[in-house]
C-alpha positions in Angstrom: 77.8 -147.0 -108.3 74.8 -145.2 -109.1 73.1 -142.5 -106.6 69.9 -140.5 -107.1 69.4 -137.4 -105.8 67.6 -133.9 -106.0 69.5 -130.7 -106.7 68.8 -126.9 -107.7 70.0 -124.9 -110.4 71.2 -121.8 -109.2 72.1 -120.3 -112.8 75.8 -121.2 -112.5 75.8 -124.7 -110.6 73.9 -127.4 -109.7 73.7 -127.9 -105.9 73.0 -131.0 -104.2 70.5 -130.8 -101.7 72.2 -133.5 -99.3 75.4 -133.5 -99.0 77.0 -135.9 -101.5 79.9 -138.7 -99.8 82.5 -138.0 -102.5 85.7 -137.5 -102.5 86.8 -132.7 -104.3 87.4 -133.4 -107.5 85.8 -136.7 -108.3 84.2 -136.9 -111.7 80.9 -138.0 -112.2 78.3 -138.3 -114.8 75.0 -136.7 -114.6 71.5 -137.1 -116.1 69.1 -134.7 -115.6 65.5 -135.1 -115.2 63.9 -132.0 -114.5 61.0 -132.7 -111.7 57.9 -131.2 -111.0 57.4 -127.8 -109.2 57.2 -128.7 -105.5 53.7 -127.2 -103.8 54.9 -124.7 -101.9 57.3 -123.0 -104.3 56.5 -119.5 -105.9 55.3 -118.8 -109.3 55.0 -115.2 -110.9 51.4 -113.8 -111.8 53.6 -113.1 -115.3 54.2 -117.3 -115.6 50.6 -118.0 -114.7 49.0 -115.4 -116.9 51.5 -116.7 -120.2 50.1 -120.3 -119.6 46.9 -119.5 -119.4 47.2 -118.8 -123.2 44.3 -115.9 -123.0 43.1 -114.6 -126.1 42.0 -111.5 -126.6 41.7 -108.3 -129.3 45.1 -106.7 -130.6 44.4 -103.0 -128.8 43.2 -105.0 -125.5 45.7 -103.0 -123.1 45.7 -99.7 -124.5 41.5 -100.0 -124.1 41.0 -102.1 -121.2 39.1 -100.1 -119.6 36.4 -99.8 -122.9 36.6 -103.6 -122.6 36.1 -103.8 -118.9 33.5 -101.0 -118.6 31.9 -100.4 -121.6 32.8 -97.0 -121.8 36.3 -95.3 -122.3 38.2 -93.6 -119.5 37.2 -90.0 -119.1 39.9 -87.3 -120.6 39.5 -85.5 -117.2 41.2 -87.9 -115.3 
């Protein structure tokens, strides 16, 4: 019998997201195909900005705000 269904990775197992008709301890074989993200689930700004694949100088965050302004920061401050 072959079954198809969507699971999540929780770091330690995978867990079905219906509730499977087996029988504890049955053994199964598993192929994984790792879907798309679904619309509505989260991303970090730090994934986002990493595939963006942004180019920039080597000294870009210790002068960003030369870069951004022109100018840099004033001592004062």
């Amino acid at each position: 019998m072959t079954k198809t269904l969507t699971a999540t990775y929780d770091g330690e197992v995978l867990r079905p997201d219906e509730p499977l008709e087996l029988p504890p301890n049955t053994r199964v074989q598993i192929s994984i195909d790792i879907g798309e993200r679904q619309r509505n689930e989260s991303v970090s700004f730090l994934e986002v900005a990493r595939n963006l694949r942004l180019e920039g100088p080597a000294d870009w965050s210790t002068r960003i705000h030369e870069y951004l302004y022109g100018f840099p920061p004033d001592q004062d401050e």
